[in-house]
HTML snippet that shows the backbone in 3Dmol.js (N, CA, C, O; Angstrom):
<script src="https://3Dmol.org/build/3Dmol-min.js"></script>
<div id="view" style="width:600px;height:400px;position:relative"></div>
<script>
const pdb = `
ATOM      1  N   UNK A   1     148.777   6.506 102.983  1.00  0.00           N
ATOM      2  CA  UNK A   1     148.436   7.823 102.533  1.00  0.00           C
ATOM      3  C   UNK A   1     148.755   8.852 103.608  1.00  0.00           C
ATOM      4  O   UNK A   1     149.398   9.891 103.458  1.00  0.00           O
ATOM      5  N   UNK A   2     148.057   8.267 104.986  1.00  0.00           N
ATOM      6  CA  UNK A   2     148.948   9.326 106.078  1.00  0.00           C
ATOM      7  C   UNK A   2     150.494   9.762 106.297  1.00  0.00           C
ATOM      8  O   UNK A   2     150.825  10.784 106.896  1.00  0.00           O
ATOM      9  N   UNK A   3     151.123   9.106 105.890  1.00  0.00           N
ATOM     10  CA  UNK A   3     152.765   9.119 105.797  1.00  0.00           C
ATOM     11  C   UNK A   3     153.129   9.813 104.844  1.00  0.00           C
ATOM     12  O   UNK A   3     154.151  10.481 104.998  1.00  0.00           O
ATOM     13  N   UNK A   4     152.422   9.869 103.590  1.00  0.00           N
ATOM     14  CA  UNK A   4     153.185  10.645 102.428  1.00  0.00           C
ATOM     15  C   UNK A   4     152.128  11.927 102.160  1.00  0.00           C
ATOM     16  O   UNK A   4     152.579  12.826 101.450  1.00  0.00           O
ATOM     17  N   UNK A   5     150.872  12.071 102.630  1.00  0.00           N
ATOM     18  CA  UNK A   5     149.534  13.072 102.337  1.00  0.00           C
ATOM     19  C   UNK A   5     149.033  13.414 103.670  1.00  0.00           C
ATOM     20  O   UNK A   5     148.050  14.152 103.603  1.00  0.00           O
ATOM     21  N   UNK A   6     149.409  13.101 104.905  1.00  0.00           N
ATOM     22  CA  UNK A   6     148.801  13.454 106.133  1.00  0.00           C
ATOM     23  C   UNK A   6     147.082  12.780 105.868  1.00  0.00           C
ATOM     24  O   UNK A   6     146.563  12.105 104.979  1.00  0.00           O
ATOM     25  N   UNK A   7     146.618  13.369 107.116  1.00  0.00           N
ATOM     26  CA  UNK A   7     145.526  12.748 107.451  1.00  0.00           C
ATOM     27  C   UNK A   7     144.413  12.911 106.460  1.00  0.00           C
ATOM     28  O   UNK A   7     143.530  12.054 106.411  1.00  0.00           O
ATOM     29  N   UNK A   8     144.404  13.458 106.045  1.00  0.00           N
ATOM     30  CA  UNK A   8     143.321  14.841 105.212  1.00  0.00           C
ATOM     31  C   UNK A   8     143.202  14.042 104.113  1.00  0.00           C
ATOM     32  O   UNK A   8     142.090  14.034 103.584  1.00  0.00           O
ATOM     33  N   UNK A   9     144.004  13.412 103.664  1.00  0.00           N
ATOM     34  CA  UNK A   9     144.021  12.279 102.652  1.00  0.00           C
ATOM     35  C   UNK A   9     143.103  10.696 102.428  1.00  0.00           C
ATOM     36  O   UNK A   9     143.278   9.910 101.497  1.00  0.00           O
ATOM     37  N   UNK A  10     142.255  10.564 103.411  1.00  0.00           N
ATOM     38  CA  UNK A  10     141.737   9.183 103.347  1.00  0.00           C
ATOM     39  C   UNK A  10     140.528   9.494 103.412  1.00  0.00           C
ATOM     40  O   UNK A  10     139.810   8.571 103.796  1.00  0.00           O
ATOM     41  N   UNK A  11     139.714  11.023 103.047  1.00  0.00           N
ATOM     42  CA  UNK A  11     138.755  10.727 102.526  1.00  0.00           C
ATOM     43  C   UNK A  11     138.843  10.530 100.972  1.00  0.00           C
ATOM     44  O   UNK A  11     137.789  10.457 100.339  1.00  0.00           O
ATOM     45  N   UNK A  12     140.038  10.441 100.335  1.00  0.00           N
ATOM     46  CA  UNK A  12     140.344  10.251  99.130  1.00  0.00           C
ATOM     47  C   UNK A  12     140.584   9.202  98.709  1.00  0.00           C
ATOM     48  O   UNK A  12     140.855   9.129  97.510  1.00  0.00           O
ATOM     49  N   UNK A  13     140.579   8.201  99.383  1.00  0.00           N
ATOM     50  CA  UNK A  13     140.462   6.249  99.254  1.00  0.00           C
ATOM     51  C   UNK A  13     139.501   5.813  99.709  1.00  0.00           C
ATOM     52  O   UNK A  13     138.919   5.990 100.779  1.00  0.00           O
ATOM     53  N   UNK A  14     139.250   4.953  98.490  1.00  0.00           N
ATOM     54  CA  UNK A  14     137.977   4.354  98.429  1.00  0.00           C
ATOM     55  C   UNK A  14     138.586   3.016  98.465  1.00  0.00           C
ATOM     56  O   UNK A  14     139.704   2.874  97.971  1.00  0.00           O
ATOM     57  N   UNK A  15     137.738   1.636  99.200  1.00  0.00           N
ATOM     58  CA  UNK A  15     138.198   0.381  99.241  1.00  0.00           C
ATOM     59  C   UNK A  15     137.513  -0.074  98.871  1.00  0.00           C
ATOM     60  O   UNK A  15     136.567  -0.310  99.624  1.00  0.00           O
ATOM     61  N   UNK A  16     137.418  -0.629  97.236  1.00  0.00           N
ATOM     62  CA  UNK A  16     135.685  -1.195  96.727  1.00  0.00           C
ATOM     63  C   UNK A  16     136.455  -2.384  95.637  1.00  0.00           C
ATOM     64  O   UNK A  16     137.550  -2.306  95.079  1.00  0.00           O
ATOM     65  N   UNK A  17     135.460  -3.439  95.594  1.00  0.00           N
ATOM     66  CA  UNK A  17     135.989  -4.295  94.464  1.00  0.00           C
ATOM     67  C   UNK A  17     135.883  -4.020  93.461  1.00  0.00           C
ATOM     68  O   UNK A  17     134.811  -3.602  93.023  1.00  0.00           O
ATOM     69  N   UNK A  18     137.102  -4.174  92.632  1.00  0.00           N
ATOM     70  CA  UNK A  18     136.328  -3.323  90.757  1.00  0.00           C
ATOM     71  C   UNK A  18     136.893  -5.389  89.955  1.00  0.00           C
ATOM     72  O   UNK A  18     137.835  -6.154  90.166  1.00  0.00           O
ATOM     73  N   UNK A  19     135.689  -5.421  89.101  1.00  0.00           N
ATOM     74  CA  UNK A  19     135.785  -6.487  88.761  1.00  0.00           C
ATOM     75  C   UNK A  19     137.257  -6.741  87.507  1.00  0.00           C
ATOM     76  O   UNK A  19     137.991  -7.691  87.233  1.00  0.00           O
ATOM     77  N   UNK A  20     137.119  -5.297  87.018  1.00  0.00           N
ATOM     78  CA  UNK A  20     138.254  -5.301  86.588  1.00  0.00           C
ATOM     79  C   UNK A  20     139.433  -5.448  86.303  1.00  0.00           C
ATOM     80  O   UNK A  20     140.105  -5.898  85.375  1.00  0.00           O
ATOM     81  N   UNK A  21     139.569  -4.998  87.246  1.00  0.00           N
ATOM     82  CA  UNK A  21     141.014  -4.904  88.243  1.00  0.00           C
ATOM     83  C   UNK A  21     141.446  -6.348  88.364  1.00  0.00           C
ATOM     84  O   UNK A  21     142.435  -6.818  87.802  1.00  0.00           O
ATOM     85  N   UNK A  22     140.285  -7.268  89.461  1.00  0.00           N
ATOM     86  CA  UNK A  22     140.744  -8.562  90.194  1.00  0.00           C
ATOM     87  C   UNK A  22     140.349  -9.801  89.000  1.00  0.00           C
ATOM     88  O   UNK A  22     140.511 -10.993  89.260  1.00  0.00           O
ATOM     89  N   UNK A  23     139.835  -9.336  87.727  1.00  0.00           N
ATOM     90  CA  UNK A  23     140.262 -10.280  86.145  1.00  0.00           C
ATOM     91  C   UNK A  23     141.588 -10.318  85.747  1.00  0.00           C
ATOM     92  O   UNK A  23     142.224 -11.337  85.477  1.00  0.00           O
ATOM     93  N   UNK A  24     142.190  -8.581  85.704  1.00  0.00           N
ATOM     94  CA  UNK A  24     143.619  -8.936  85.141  1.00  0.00           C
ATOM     95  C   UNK A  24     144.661  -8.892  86.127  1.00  0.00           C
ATOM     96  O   UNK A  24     145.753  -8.538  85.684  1.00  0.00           O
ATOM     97  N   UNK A  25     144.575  -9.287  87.919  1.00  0.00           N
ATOM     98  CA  UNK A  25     145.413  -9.351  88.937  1.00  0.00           C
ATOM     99  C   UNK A  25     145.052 -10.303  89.772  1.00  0.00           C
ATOM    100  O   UNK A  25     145.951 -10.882  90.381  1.00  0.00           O
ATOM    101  N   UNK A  26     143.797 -10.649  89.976  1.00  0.00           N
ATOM    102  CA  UNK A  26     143.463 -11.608  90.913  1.00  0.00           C
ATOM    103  C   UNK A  26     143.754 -12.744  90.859  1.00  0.00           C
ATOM    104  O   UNK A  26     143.338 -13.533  91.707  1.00  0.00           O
ATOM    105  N   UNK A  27     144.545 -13.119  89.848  1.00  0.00           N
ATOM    106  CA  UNK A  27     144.934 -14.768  90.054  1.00  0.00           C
ATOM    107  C   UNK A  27     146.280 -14.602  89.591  1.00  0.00           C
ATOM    108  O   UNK A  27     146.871 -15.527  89.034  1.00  0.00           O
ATOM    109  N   UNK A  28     146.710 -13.678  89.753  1.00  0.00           N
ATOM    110  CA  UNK A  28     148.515 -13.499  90.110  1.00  0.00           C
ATOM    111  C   UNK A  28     149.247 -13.911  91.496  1.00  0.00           C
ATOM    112  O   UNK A  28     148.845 -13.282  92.475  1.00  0.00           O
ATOM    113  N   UNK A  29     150.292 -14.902  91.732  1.00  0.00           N
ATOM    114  CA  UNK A  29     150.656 -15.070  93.101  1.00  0.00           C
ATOM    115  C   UNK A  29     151.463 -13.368  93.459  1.00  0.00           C
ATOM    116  O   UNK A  29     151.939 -12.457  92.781  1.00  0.00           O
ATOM    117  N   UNK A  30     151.208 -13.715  95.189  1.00  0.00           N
ATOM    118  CA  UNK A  30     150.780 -12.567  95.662  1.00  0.00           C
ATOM    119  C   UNK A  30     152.658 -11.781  95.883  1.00  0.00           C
ATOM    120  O   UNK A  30     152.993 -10.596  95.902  1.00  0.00           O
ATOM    121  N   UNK A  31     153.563 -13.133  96.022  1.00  0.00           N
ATOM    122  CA  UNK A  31     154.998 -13.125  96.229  1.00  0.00           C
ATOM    123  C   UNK A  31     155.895 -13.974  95.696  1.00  0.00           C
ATOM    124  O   UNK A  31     156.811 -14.513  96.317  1.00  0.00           O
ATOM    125  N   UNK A  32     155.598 -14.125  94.335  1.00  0.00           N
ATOM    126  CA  UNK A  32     155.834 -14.395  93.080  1.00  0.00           C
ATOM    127  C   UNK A  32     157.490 -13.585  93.112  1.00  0.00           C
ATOM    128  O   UNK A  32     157.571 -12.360  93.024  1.00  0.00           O
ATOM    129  N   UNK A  33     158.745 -14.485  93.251  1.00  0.00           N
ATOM    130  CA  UNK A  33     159.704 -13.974  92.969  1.00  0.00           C
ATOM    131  C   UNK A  33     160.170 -13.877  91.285  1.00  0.00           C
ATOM    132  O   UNK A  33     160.183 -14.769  90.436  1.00  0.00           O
ATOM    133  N   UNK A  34     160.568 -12.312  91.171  1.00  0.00           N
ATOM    134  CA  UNK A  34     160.805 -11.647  90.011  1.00  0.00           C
ATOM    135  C   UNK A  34     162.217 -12.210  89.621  1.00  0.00           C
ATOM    136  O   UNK A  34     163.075 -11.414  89.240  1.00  0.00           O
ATOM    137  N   UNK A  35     162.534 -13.759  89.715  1.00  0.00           N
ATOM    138  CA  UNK A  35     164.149 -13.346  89.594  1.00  0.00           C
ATOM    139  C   UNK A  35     164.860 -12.996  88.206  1.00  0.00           C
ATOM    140  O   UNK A  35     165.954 -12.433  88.178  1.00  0.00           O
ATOM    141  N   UNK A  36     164.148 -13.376  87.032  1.00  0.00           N
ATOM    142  CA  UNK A  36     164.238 -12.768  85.622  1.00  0.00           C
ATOM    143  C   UNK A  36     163.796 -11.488  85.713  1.00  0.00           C
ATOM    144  O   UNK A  36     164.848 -10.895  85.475  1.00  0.00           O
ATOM    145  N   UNK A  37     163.144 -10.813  85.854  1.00  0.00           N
ATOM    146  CA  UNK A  37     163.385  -9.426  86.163  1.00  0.00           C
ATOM    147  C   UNK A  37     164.719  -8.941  86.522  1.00  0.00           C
ATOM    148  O   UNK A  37     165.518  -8.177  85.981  1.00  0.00           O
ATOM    149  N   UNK A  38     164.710  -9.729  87.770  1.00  0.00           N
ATOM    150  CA  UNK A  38     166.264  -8.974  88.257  1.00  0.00           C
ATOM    151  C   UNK A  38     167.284  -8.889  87.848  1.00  0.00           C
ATOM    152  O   UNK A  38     168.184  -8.110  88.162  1.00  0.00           O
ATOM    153  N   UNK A  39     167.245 -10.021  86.783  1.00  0.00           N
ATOM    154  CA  UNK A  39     168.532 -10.389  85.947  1.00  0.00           C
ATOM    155  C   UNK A  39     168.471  -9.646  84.999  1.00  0.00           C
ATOM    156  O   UNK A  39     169.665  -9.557  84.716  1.00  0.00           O
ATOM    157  N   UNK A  40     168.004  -9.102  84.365  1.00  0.00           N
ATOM    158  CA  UNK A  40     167.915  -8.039  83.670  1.00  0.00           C
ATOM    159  C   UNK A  40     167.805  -6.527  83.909  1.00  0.00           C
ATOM    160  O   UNK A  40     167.375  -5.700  83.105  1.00  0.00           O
ATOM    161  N   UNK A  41     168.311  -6.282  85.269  1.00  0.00           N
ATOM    162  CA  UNK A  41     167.923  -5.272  85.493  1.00  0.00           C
ATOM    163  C   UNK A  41     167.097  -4.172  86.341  1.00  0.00           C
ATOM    164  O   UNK A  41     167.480  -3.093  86.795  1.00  0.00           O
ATOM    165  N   UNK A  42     165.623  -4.910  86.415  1.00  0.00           N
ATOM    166  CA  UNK A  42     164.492  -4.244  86.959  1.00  0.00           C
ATOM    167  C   UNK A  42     164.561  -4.503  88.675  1.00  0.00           C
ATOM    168  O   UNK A  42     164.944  -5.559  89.180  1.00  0.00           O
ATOM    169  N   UNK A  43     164.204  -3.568  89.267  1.00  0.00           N
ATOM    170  CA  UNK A  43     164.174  -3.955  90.554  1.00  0.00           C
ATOM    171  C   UNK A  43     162.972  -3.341  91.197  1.00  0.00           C
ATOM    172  O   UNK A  43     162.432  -2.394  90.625  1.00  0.00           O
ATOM    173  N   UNK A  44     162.448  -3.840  92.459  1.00  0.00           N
ATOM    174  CA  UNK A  44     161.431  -3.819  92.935  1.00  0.00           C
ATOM    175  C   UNK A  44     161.347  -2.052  93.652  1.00  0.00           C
ATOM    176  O   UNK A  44     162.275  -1.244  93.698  1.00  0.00           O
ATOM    177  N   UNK A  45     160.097  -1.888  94.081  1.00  0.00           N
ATOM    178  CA  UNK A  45     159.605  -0.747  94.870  1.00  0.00           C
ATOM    179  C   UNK A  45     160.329  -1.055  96.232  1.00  0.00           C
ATOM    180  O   UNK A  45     160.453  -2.140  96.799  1.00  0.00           O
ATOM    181  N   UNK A  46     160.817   0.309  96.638  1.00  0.00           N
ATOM    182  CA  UNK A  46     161.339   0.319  98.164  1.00  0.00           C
ATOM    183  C   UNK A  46     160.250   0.384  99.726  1.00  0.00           C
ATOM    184  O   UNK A  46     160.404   0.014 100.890  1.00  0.00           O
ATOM    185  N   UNK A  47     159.250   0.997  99.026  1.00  0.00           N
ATOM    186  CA  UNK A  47     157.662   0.599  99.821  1.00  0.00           C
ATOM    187  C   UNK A  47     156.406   0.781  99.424  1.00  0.00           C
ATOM    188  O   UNK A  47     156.153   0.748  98.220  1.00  0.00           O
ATOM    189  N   UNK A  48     155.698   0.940 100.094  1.00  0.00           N
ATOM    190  CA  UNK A  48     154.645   1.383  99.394  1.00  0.00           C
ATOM    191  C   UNK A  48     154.166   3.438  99.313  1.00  0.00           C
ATOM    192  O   UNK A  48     153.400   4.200  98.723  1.00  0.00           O
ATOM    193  N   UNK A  49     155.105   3.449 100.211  1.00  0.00           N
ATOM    194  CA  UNK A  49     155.593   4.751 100.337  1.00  0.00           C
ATOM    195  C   UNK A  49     155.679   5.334  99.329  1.00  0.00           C
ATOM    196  O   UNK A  49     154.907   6.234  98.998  1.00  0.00           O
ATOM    197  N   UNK A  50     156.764   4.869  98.571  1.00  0.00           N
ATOM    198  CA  UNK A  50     157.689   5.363  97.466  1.00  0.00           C
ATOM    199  C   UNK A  50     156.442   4.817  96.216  1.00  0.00           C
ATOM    200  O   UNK A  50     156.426   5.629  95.291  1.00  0.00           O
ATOM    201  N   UNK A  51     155.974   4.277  96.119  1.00  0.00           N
ATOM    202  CA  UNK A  51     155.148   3.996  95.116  1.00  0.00           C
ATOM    203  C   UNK A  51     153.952   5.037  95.229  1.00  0.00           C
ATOM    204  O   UNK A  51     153.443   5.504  94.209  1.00  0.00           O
ATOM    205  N   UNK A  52     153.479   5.420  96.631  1.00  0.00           N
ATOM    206  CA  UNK A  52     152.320   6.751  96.310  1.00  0.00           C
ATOM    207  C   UNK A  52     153.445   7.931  96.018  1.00  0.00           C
ATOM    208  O   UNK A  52     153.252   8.673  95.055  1.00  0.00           O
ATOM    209  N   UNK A  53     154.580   8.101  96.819  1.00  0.00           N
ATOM    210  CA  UNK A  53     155.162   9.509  95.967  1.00  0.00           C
ATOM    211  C   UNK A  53     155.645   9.350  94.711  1.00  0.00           C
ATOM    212  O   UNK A  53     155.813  10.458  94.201  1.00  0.00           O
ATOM    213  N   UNK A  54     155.939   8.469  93.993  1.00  0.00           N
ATOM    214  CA  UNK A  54     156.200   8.180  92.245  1.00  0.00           C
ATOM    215  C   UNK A  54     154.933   8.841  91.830  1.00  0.00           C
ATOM    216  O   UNK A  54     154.849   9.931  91.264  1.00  0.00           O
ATOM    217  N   UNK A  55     153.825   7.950  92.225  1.00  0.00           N
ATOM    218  CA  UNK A  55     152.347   8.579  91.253  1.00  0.00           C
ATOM    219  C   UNK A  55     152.400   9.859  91.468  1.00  0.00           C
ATOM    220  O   UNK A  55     152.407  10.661  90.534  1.00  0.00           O
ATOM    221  N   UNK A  56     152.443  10.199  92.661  1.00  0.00           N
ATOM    222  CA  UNK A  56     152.072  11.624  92.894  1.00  0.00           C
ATOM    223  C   UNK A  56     152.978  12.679  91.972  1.00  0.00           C
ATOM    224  O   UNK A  56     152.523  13.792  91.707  1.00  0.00           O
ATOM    225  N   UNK A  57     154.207  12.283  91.532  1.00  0.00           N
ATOM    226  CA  UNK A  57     154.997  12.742  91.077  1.00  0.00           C
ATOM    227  C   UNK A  57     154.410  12.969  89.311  1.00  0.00           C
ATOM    228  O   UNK A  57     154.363  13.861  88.463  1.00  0.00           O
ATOM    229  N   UNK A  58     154.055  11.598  89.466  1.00  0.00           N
ATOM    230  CA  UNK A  58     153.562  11.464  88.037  1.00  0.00           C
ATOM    231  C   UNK A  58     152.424  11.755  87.197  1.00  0.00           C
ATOM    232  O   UNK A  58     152.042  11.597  86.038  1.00  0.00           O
ATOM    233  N   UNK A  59     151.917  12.430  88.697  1.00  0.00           N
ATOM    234  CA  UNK A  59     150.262  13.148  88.012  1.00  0.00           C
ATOM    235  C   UNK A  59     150.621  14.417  89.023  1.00  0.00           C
ATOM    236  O   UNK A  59     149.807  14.653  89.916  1.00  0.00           O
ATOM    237  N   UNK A  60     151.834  15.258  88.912  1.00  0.00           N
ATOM    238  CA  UNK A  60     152.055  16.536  89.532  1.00  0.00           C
ATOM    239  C   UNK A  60     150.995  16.902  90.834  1.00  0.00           C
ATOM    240  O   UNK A  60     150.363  17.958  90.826  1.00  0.00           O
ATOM    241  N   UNK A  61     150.868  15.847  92.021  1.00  0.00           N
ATOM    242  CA  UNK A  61     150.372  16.334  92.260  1.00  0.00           C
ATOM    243  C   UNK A  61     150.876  16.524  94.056  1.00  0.00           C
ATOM    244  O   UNK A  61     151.647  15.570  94.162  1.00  0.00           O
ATOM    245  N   UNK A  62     150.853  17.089  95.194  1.00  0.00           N
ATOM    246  CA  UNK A  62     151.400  17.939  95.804  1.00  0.00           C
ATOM    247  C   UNK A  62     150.907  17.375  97.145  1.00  0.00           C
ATOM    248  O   UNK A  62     151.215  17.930  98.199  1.00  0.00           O
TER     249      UNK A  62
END
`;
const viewer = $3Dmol.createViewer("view");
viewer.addModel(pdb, "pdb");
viewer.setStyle({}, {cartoon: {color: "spectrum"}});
viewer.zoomTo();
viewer.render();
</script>
């Protein structure tokens, strides 16, 4: 969040377990190669970087 929002940004993350979440992800391997994905096409995130500026992009936000 500091890299793409500066500092000012991490009172805005919260690190909490949501039971939710770790029902429909938590028993996914963690580096699980996509290679049918790839063959079709889809390709992975360039970091995690680029994955907070997508959202941010995607909920206009600045």
């Amino acid at each position: 969040m500091s890299r793409v929002r500066g500092q000012d940004a991490w009172p805005l993350v919260k690190f909490a377990p949501d039971p939710v979440v770790e029902e429909m992800f938590g028993r996914w391997p963690k580096d699980h190669p996509a290679k049918r994905a790839g063959a079709i096409g889809f390709t992975g995130d360039e970091s995690i970087d680029s994955i907070v500026r997508d959202y941010q992009r995607s909920q206009d936000v600045r």
